[in-house]
C-alpha positions in Angstrom: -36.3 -30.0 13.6 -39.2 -32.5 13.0 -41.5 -33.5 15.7 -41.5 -36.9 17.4 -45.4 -38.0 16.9 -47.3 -40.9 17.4 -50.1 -42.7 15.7 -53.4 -42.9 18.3 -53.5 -46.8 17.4 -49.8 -47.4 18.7 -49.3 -50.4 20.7 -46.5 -51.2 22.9 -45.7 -54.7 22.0 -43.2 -57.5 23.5 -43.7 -61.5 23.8 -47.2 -62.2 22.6 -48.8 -58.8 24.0 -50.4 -55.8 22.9 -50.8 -53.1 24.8 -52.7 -49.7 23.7 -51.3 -46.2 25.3 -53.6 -43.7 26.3 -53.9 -40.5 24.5 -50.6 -38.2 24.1 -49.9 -34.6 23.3 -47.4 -36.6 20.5 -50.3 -38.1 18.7 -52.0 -34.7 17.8 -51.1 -33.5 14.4 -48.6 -30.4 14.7 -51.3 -28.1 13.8 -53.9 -29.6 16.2 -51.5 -29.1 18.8 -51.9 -25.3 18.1 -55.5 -25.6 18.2 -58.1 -27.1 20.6 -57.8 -30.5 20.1 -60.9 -32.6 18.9 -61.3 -34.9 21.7 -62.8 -38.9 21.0 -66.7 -38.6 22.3 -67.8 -41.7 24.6 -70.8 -42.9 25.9 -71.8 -44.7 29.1 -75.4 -46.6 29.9 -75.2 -47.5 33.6 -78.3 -49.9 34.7 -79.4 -50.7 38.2 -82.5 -53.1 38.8 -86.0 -52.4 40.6 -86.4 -48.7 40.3 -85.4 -46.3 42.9 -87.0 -44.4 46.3 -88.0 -41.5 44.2 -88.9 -39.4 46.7 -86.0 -39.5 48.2 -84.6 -38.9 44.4 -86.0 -36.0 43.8 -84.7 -32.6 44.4 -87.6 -30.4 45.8 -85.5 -27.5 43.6 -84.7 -26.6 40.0 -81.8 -25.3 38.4 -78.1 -25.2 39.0 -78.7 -24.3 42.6 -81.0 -27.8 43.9 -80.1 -29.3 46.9 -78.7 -33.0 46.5 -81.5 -35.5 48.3 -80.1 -38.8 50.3 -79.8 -40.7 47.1 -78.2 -38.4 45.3 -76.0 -37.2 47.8 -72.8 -39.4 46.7 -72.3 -36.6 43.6 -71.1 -34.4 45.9 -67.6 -34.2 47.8 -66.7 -36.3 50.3 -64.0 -35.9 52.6 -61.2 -36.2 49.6 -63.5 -37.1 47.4 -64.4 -34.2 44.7 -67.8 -33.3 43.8 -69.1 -34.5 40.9 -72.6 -32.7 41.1 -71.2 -29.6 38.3 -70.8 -32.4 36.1 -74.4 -34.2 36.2 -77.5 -33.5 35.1 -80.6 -34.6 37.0 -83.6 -35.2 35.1 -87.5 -35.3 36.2 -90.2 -36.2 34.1 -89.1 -38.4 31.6 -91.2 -41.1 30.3 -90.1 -44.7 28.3 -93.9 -45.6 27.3 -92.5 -48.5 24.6 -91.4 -50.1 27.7 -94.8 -50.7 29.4 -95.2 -54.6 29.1 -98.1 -56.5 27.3 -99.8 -57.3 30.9 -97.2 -58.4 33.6 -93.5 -58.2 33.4 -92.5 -54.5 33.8 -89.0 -55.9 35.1 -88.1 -57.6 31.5 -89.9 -55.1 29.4 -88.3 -51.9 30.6 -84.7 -53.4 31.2 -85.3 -54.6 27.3 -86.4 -51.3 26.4 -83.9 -49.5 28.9 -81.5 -47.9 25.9 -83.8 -48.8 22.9 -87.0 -46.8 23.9 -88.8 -50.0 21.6 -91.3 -52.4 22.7 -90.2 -55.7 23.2 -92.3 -58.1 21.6 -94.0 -60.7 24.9 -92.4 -64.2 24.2 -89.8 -66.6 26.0 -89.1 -68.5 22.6 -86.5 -67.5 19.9 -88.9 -64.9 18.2 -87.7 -62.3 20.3 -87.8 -58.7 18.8 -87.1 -55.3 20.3 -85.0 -52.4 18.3 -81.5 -51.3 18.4 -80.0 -49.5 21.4 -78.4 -46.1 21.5 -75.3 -47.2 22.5 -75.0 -49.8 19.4 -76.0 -46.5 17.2 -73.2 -44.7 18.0 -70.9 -48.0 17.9 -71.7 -48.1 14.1 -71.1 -44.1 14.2 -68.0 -45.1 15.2 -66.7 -48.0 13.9 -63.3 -48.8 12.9 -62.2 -45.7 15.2 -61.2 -48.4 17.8 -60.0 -51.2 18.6 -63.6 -52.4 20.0 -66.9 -51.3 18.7 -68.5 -51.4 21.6 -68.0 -53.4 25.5 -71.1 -54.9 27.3 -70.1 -55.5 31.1 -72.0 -56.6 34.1 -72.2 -58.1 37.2 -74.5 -61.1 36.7 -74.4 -63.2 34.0 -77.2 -65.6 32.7 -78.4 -67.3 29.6 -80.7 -65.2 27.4 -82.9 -67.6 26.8 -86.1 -69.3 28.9 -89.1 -67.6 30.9 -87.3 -64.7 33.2 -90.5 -62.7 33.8 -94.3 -63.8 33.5 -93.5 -64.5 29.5 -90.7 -62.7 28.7 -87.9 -63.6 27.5 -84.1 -63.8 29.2 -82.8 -61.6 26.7 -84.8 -58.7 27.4 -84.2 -58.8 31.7 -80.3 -59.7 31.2 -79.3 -57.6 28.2 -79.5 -53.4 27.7 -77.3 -53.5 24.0 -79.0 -54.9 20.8 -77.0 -54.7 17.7 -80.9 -54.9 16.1 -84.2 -55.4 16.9 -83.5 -59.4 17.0 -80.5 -59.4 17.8 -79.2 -58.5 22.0 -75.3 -58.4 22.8 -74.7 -60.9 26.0 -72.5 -59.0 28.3 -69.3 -60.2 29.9 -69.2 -60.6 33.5 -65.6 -61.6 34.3 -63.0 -59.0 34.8 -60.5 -61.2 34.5 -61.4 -61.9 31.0 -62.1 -58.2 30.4 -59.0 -57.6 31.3 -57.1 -60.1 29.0 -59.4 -59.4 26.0 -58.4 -55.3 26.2 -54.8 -55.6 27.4 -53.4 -58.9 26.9 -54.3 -59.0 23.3 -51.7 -61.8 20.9 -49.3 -60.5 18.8 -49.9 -62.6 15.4 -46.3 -62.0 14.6 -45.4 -63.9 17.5 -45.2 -67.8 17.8 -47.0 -70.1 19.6 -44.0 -71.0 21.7 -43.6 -67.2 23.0 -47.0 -66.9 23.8 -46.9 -70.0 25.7 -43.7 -68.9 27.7 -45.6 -65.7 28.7 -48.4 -67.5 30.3 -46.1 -70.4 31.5 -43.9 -68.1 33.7 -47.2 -65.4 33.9 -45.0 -62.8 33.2 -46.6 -59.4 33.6 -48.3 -57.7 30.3 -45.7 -54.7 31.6 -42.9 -56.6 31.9 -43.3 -58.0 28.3 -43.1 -55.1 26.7 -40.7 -53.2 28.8 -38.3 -52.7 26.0 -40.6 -51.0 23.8 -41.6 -49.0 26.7 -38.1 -48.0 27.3 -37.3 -47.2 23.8 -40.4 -44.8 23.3 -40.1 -43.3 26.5 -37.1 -42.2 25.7 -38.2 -40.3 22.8 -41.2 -38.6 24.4 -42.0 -35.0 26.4 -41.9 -34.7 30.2 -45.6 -34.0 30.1 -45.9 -37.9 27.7 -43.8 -39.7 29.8 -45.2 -38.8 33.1 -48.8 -39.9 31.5 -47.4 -43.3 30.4 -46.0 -43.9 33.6 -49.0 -42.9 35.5 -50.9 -45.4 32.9 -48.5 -48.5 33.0 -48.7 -47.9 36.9 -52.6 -48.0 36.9 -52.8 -51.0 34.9 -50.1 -52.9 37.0 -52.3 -52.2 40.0 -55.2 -53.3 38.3 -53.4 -56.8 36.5 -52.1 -57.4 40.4 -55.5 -56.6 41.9 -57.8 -59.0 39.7 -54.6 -61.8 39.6 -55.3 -61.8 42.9 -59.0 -62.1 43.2 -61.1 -65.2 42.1 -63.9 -63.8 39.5 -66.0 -66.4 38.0 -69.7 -65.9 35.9 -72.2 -66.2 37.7 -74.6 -69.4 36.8 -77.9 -68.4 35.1 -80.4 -67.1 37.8 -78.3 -67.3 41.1 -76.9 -64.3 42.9 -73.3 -63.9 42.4 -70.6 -65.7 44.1 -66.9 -66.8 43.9 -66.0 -62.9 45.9 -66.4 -61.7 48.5 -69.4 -60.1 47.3 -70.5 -57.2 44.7 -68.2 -54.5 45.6 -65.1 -56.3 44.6 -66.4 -57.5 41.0 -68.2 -53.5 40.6 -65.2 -51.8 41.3 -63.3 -54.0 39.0 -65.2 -53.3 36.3 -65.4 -49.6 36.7 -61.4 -49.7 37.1 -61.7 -51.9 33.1 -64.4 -48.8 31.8 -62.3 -45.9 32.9 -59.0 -48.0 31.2 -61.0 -48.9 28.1 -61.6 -44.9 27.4 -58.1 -43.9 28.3 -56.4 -46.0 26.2 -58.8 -45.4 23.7 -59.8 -49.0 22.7 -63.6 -48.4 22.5 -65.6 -45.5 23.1 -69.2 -47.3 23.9 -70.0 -49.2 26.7 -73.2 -50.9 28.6 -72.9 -51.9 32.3 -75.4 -53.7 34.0 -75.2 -52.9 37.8 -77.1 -56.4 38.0 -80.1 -58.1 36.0 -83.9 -56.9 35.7 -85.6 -57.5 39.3 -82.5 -58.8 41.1 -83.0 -60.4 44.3 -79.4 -59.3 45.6 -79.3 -59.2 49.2 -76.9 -56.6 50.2 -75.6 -57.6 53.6 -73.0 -55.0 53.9 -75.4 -52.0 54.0 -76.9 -51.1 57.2 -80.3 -50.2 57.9 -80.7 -48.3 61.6 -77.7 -50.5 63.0 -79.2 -53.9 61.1 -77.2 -55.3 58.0 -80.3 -55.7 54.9 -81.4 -59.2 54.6 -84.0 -59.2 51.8 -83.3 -59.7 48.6 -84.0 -56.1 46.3 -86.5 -57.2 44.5 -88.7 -58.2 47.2 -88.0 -54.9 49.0 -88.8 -53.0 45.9 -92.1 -54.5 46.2 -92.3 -52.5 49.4 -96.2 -51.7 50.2 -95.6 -48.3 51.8 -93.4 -50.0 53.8 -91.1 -47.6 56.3 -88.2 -50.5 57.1 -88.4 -51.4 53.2 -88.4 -48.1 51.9 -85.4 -47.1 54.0 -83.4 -50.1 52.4 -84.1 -49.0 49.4 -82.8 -45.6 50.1 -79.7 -47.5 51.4 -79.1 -49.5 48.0 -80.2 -46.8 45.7 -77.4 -44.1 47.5 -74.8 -46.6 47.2 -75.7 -47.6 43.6 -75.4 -43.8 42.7 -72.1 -44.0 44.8 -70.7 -46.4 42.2 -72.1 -44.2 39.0 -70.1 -41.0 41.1 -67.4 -43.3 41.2 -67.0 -43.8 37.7 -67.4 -39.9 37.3 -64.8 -39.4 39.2 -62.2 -41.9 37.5 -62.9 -40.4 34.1 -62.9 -37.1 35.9 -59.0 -37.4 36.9 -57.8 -38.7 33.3 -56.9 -36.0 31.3 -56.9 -35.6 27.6 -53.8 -34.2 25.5 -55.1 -30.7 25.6 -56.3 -30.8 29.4 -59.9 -31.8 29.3 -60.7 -35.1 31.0 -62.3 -37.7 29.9 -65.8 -36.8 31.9 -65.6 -33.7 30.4 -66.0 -35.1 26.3 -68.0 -38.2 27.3 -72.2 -38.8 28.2 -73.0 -41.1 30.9 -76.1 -42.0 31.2 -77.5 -43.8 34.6 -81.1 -45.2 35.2 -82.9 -48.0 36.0 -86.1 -50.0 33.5 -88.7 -48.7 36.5 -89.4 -45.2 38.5 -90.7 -47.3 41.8 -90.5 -50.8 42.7 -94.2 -51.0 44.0 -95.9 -49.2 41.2 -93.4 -50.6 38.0 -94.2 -46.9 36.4 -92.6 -46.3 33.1 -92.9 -42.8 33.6 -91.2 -40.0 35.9 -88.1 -42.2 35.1 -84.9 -41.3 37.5 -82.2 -40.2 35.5 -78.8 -38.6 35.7 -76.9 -37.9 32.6 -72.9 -37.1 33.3 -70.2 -35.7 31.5 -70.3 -32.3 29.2 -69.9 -34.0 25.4 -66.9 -31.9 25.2 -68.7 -29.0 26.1 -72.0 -29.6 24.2 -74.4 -30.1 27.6 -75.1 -27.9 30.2 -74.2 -29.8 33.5 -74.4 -29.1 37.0 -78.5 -28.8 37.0 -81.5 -30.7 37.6 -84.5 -30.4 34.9 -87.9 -30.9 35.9 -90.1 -31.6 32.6 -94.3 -31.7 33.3 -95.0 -32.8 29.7 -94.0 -36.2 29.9 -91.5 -35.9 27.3 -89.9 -39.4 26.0 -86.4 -40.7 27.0 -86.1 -40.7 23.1 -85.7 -37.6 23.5 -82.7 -37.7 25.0 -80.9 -39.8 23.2 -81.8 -37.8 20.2 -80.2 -34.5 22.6 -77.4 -36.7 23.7 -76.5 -38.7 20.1 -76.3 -34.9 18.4 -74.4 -33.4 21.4 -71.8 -36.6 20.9 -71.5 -35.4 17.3 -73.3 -38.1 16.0 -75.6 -35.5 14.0 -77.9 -38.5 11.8 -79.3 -39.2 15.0 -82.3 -37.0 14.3 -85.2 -39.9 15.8 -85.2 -42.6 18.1 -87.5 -44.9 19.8 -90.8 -42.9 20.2 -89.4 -39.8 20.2 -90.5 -36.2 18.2 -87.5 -34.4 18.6 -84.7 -33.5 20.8 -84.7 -32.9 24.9 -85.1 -28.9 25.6 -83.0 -27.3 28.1 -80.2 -29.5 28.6 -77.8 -28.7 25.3 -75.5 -25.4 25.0 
């Protein structure tokens, strides 16, 4: 008897939508299903703003057995939360020296430099220059695999042009993906319109009138194509079926969840608004990330946690009984500070709590042969200074999770003394993806010991 299979690029389609499936045991080749499947390889930068309380970063220990400090501490379980510290790397010593500014502006010149290890050229005109970012690398690695190339996501929005920090330019604080060295990749900052651009995607065989019906009556992306659903569904494996339903569940949740909620950009230069504040729109688009990889629509992605030295207030943390009232920034500027420095503790733990959250969503979707997603993707979390007060470049705070699909050796923290350059890295991290051309990048002069299999 033949074998019902599927092509990874099927859609389910119904009344002017499009919607992708996640990965199923019927879209492996009969003989892959034999065999260890080759899963897709993805890739994650996650930015957050103004540097970090380093130490209370920094694990006094080395090796698989460290202790997890206060910041950190989110990696591991939490009442029914799963630990997610086997899965991480921590890494001590790294140094981005193309991202040390031309006199002031350490905020604009590392987040510019953030994934491109490149200098960015000091002007607020149009002859901005810096060089292209790892994730866009492995986008043109992987082009025409997916449906998108690459997705740039934030929180804050903004125009990249004018004066955003003593003479650098708005492209370099508000953007972390350059398709080239001229050339940065403004990020989209509404989930809404995340949402409809991955899963709500025309059908050009359809007419204008059936489009306009969909929206008129806002039918449900599910409910337009519950026909097609129906008919494949009955055609596939227990194990298939359960996964789409489990799918088409999660997305209904999320199309309910964001329908519900009023997400607007944020206005260049203003603290975001329109929500109830940054928890909503950050859990929204960690939600879009995770569905993005599981349906296999792009395998690249930049998410900026908020722009280069934000001034966020966050109100809902609180500091020995008091909610925070000063603005990041300012705190990062913190003088030695105690009451400063234990705000910053406050937002840098919950800012890893969002990166574990991710890890965690990618964690519980599994891949046709059993692996999650964590397991074959590279996420890689950081911010464009160590500390606030002294804007260093070096001894950089970085986590890298996922395995590559088995290619890095998780679940320890590495302490380098030689100052090696985040280029490094990426040169470790584009190999371990299977990107093998990536053999140099940014300043570097080779590939990151210790941290491959």
């Amino acid at each position: 008897m033949s074998r019902f299979t599927l092509s990874r690029r099927t859609l389910l389609r119904g009344l002017g939508t499009a919607l992708a499936l996640p990965s199923l045991e019927a879209m492996l080749p009969s003989v892959a299903r034999a065999q260890t499947a080759m899963n897709p390889r993805r890739f994650v930068a996650f930015y957050v703003p103004c540097g970090i309380r380093m130490n209370r970063w920094t694990p006094t220990d080395t090796g698989a057995g460290y202790t997890l400090t206060s910041i950190l501490s989110p990696l591991g379980a939490s009442g029914s939360l799963p630990s997610v510290k086997d899965d991480t790397l921590v890494l001590t010593g790294l140094a981005n020296r193309p991202a040390r500014p031309d006199g002031p502006g350490d905020h604009a010149s590392g987040t510019g430099a953030f994934i491109t290890n490149a200098h960015p050229f000091k002007t607020n005109g149009a002859n901005i220059k810096n060089g292209i970012s790892f994730d866009q690398v492995l986008a043109n690695a992987w082009r025409g695999q997916t449906r998108f190339a690459s997705l740039e996501l934030g929180i804050d929005g903004g125009a990249a042009s004018g004066d955003c920090d003593s003479g650098y330019s708005c492209a370099y604080a508000r953007n972390i993906a350059w398709a080239s060295e001229t050339q940065p990749l403004a990020k989209e900052t509404n989930p809404q319109s995340v949402f409809d651009r991955l899963f709500a995607g025309v059908d050009p065989n359809q007419t204008a009138q059936a489009v306009a019906k969909r929206k008129l009556y806002r039918q449900s992306v599910l409910d337009a194509v519950k026909e097609d659903t129906s008919s494949l569904q009955s055609r596939l494996g227990a194990t298939d079926k359960r996964k789409v339903d489990e799918y088409l569940t999660g997305v209904r949740d999320l199309e309910v969840r964001i329908a519900q909620e009023t997400a607007t950009s944020c206005s260049p230069g203003t603290r975001p608004n329109g929500w109830t504040d940054i928890r909503d729109k950050a859990d929204q688009m960690l939600d879009l990330i995770a569905f993005s990889f599981q349906c296999d629509l792009t395998r690249s992605v930049t998410y900026m946690q908020q722009n280069a030295g934000s001034g966020y207030v966050y109100r809902f943390l609180n500091v020995g009984g008091s909610p925070i009232t000063e603005g990041h920034h300012s705190l990062s500027h913190h003088g030695g500070s105690a009451a400063k420095n234990d705000a910053l503790e406050a937002i840098g733990r919950w800012e890893v709590e969002q990166f574990a959250k991710l890890c965690r969503k990618l964690k519980a979707i599994q891949e046709a042969d059993g692996t999650s997603v964590l397991d074959n993707s590279a996420l890689f979390f950081s911010s464009e200074i160590e500390d606030g007060d002294s804007h260093s470049h070096f001894n950089m705070p970085i986590l890298v999770a996922g395995k590559a699909g088995g290619a890095l050796r998780t679940g320890q923290h590495q302490r380098y003394t030689n100052q090696p350059s985040v280029g490094n890295l990426f040169v470790s991290l584009g190999q371990a993806l299977g990107v093998s051309s990536v053999t140099q990048f940014g300043d570097s002069n080779g590939a990151l010991q210790g941290i491959t299999v």
